[in-house]
C-alpha positions in Angstrom: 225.2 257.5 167.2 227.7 259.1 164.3 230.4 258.0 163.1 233.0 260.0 161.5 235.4 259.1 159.1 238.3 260.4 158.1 240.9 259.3 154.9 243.8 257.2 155.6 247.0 258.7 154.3 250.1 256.5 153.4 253.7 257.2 153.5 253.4 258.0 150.0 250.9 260.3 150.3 252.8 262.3 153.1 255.7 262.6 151.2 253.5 264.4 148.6 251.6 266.7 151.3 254.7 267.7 153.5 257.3 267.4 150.7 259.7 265.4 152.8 261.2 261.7 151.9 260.1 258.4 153.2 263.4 257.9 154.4 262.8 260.7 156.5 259.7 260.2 157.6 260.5 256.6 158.5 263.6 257.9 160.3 261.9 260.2 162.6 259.0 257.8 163.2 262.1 255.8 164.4 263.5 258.9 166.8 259.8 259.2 168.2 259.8 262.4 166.1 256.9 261.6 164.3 253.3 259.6 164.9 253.4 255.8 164.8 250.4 255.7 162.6 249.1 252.3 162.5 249.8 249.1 160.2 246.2 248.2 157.6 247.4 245.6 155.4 251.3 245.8 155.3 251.0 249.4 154.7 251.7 252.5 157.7 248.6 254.8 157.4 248.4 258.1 159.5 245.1 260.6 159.6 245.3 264.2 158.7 244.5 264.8 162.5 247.4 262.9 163.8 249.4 264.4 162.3 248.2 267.9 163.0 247.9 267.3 166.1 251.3 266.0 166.8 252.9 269.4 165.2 250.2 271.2 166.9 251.7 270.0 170.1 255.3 271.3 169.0 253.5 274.6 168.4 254.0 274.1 164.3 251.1 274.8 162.3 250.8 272.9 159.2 247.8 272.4 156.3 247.2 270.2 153.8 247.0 270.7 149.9 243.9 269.7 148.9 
């Protein structure tokens, strides 16, 4: 069995990658416009493929900055 990992990204860290505000983001999580994520300790933490694949199914296309 494998198990595959991925990094947790944080609000903060998606306001970096995407260059859009937490007040946004939080906003369109609140108009369905946007993944959920999930709660780890107090803190809303998304994956890189959650995200993708949520715009992927809007027919955006987005990366990353490493």
């Amino acid at each position: 069995m494998t198990i595959t990992t991925q990094p947790l990204l944080t609000i903060e860290d998606l306001e970096n990658q995407m260059n859009i505000t937490r007040y946004t983001i939080y906003k369109k999580i609140r108009n369905n416009q946007f993944p959920n994520g999930r709660k780890l300790n107090g803190h809303r933490v998304f994956t890189k493929d959650e995200i993708q694949s949520y715009y992927s199914d809007l027919g955006i296309s987005i990366k990353f900055k490493s």
